[in-house]
N, CA, C and O atoms as a GROMACS GRO file, in nm:
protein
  280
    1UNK      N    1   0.266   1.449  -0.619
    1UNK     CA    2   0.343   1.403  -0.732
    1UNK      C    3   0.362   1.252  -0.731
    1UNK      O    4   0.352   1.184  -0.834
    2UNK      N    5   0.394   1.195  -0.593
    2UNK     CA    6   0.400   1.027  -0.616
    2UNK      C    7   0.293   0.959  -0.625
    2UNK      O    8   0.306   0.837  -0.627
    3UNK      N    9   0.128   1.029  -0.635
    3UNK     CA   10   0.050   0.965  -0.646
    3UNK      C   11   0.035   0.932  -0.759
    3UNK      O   12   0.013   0.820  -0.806
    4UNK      N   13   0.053   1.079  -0.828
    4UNK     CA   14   0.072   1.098  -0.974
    4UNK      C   15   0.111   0.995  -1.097
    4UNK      O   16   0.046   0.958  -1.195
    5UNK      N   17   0.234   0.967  -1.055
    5UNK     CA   18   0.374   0.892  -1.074
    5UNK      C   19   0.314   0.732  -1.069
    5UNK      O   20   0.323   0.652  -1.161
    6UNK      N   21   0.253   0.708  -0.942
    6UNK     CA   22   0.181   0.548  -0.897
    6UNK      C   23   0.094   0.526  -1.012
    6UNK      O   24   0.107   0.423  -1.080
    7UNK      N   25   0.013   0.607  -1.037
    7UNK     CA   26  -0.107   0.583  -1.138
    7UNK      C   27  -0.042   0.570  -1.196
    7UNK      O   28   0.024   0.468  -1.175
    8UNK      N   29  -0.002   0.654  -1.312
    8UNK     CA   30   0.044   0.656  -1.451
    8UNK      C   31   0.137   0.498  -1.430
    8UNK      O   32   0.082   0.400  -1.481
    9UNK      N   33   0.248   0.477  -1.370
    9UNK     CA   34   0.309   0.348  -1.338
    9UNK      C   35   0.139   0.230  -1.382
    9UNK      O   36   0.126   0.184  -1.496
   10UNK      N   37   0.044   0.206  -1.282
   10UNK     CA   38  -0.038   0.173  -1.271
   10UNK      C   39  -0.127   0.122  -1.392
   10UNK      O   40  -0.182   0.015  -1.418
   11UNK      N   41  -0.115   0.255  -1.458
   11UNK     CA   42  -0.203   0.268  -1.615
   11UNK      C   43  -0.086   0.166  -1.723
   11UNK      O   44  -0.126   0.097  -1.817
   12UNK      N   45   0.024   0.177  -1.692
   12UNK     CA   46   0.045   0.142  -1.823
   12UNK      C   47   0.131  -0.053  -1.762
   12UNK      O   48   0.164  -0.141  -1.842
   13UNK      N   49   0.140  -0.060  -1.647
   13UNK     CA   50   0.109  -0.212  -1.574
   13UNK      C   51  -0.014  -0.217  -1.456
   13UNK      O   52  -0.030  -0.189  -1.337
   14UNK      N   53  -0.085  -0.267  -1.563
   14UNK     CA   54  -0.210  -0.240  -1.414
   14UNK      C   55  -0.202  -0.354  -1.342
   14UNK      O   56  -0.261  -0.367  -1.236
   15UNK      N   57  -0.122  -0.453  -1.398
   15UNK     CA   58  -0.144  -0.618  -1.281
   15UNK      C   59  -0.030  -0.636  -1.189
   15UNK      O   60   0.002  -0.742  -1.135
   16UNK      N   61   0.036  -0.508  -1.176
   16UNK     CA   62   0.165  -0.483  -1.056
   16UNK      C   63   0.132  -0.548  -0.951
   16UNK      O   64   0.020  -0.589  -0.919
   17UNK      N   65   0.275  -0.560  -0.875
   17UNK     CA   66   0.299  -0.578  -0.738
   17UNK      C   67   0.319  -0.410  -0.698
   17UNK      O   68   0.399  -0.350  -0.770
   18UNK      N   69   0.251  -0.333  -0.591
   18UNK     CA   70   0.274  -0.204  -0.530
   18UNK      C   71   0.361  -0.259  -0.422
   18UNK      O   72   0.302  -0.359  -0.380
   19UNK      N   73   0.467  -0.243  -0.361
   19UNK     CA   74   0.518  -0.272  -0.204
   19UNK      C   75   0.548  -0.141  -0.130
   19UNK      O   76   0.646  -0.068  -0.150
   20UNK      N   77   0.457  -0.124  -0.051
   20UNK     CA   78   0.475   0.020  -0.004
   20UNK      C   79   0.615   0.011   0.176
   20UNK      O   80   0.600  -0.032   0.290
   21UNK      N   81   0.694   0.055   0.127
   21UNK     CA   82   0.798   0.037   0.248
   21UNK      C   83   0.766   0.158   0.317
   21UNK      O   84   0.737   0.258   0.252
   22UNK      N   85   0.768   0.158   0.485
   22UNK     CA   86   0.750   0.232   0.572
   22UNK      C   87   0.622   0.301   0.509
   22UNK      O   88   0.651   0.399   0.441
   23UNK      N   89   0.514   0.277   0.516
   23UNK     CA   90   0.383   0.314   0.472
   23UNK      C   91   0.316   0.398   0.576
   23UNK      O   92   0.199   0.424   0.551
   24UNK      N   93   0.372   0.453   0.705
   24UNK     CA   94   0.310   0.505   0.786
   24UNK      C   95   0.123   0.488   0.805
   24UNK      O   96   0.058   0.383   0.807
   25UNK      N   97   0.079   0.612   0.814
   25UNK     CA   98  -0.076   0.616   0.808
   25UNK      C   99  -0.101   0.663   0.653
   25UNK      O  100  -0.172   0.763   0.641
   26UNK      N  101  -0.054   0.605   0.540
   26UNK     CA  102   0.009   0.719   0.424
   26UNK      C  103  -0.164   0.613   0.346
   26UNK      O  104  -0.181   0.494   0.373
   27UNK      N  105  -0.256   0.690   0.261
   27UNK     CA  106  -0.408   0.656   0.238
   27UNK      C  107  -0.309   0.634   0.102
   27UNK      O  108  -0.416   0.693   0.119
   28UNK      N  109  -0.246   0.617   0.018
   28UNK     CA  110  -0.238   0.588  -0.107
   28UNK      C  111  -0.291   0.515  -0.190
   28UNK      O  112  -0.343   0.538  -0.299
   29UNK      N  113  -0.276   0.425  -0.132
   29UNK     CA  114  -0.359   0.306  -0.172
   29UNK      C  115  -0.520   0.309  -0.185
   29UNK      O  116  -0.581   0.231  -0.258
   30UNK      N  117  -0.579   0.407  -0.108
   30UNK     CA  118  -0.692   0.436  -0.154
   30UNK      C  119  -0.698   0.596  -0.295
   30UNK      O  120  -0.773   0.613  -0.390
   31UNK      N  121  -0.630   0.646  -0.264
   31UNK     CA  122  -0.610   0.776  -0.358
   31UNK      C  123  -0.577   0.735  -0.503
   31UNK      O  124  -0.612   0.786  -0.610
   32UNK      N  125  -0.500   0.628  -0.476
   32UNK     CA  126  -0.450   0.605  -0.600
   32UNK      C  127  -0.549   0.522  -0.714
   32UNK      O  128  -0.527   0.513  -0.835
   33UNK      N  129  -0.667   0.462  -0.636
   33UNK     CA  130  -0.746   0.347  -0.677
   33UNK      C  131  -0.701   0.225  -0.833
   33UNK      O  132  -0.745   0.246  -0.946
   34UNK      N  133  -0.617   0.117  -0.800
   34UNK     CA  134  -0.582   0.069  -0.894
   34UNK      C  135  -0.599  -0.093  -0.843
   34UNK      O  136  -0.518  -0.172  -0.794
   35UNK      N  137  -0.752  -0.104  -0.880
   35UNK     CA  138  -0.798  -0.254  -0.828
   35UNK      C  139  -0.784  -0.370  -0.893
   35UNK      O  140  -0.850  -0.472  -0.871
   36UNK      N  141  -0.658  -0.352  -1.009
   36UNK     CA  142  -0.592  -0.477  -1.056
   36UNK      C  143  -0.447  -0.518  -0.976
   36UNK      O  144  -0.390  -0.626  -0.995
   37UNK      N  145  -0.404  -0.423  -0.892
   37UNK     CA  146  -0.298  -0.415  -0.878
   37UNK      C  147  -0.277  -0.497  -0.723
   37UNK      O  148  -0.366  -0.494  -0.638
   38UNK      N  149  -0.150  -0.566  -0.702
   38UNK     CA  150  -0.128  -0.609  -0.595
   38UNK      C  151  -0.077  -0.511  -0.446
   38UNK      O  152   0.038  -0.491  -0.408
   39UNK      N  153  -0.165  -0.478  -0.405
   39UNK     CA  154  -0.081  -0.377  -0.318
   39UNK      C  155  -0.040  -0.434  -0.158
   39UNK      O  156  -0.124  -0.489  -0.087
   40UNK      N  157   0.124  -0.409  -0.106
   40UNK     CA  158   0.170  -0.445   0.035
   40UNK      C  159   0.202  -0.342   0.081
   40UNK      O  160   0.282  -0.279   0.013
   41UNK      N  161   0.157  -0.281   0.207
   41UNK     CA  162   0.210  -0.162   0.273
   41UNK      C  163   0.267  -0.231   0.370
   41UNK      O  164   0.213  -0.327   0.425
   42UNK      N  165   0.370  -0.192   0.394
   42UNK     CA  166   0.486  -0.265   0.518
   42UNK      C  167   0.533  -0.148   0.643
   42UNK      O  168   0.558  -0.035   0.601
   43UNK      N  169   0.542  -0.166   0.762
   43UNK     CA  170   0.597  -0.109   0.847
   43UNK      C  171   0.544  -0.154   0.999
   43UNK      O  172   0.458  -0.238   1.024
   44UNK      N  173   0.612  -0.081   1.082
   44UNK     CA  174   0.604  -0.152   1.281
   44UNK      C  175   0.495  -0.222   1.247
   44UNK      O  176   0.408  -0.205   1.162
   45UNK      N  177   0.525  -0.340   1.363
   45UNK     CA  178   0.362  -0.393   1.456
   45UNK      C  179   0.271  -0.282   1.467
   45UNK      O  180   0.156  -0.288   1.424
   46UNK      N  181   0.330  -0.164   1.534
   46UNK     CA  182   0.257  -0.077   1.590
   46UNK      C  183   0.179   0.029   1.512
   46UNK      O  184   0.083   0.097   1.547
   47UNK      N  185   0.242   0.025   1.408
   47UNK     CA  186   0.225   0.131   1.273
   47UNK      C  187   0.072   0.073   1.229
   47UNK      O  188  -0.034   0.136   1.230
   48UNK      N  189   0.092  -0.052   1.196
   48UNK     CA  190   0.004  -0.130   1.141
   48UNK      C  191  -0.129  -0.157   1.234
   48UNK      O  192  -0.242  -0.133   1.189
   49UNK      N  193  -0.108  -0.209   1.366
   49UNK     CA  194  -0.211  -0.213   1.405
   49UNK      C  195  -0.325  -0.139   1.387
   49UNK      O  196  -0.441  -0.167   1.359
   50UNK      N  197  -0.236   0.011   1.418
   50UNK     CA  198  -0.325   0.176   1.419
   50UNK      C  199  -0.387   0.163   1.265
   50UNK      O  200  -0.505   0.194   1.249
   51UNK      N  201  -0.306   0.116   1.148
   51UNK     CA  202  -0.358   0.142   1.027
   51UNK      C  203  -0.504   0.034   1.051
   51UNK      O  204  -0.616   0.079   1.028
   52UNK      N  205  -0.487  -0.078   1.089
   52UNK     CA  206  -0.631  -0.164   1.122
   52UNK      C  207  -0.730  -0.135   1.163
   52UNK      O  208  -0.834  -0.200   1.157
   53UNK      N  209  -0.704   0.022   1.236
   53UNK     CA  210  -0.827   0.071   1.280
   53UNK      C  211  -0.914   0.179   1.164
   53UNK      O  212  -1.030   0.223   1.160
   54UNK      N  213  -0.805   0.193   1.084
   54UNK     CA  214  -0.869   0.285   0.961
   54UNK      C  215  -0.895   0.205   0.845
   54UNK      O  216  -1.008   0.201   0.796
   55UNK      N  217  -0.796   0.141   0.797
   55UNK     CA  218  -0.825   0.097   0.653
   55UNK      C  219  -0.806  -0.113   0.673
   55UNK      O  220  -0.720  -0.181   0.728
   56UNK      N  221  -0.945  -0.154   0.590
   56UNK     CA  222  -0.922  -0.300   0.611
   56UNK      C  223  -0.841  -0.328   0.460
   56UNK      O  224  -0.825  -0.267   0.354
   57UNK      N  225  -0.803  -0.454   0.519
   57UNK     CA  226  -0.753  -0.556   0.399
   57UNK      C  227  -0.879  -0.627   0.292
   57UNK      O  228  -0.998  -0.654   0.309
   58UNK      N  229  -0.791  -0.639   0.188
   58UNK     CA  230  -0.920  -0.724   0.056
   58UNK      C  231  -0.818  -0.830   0.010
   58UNK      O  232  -0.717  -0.865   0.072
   59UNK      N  233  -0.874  -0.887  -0.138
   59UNK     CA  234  -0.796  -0.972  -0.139
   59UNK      C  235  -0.649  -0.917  -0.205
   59UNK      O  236  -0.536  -0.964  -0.207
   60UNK      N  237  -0.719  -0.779  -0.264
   60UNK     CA  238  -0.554  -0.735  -0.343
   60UNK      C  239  -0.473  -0.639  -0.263
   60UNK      O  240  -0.373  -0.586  -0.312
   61UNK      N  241  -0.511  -0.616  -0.148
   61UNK     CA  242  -0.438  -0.523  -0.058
   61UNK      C  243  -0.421  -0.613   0.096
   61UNK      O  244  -0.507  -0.674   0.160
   62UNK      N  245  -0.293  -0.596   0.120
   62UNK     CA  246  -0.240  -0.662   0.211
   62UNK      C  247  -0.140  -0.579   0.323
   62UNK      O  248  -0.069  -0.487   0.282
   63UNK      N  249  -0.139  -0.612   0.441
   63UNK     CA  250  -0.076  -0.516   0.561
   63UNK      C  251   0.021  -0.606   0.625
   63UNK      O  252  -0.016  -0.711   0.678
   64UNK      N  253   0.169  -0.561   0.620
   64UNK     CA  254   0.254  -0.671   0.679
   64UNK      C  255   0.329  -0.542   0.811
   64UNK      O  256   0.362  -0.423   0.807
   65UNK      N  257   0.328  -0.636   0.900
   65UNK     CA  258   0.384  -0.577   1.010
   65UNK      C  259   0.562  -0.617   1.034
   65UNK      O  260   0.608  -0.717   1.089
   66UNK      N  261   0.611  -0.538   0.993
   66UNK     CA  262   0.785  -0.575   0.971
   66UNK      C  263   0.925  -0.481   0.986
   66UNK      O  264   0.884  -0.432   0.881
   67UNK      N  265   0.997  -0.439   1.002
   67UNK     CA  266   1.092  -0.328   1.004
   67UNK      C  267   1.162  -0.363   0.834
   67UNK      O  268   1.200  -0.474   0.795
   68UNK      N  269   1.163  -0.223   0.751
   68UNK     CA  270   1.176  -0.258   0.638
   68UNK      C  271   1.339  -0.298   0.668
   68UNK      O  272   1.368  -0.385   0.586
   69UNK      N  273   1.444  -0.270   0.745
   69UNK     CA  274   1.548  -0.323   0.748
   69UNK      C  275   1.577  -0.452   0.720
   69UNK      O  276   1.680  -0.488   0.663
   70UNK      N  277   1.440  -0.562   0.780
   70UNK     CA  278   1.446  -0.658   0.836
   70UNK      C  279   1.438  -0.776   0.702
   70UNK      O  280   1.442  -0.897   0.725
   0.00000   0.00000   0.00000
């Protein structure tokens, strides 16, 4: 359903900022495919590293290593 929800969001602003908080190993960003859109997945150093081993960065998708508290 929130992929759902992302697109349609997506479709009707396709030149968004996405900020994905606590993004775990979560592929959305590929499921969702919306290559106008600015996308940040945020969470641990450690979270992130592991995501580096699966999914790279481009210029519209970006990986910040941070505690969303913070």
């Amino acid at each position: 359903l929130i992929d759902n929800y992302t697109r349609h969001f997506l479709e009707v602003h396709p030149n968004a900022v996405v900020l994905h908080l606590g993004c775990g190993l979560d592929s959305r960003v590929l499921r969702v495919n919306a290559p106008d859109a600015d996308w940040y997945d945020l969470d641990y150093g450690e979270v992130m590293q592991l995501r580096r081993v699966f999914y790279s960065e481009t210029s519209r998708y970006h990986m910040i290593h941070s505690s969303v508290t913070d």
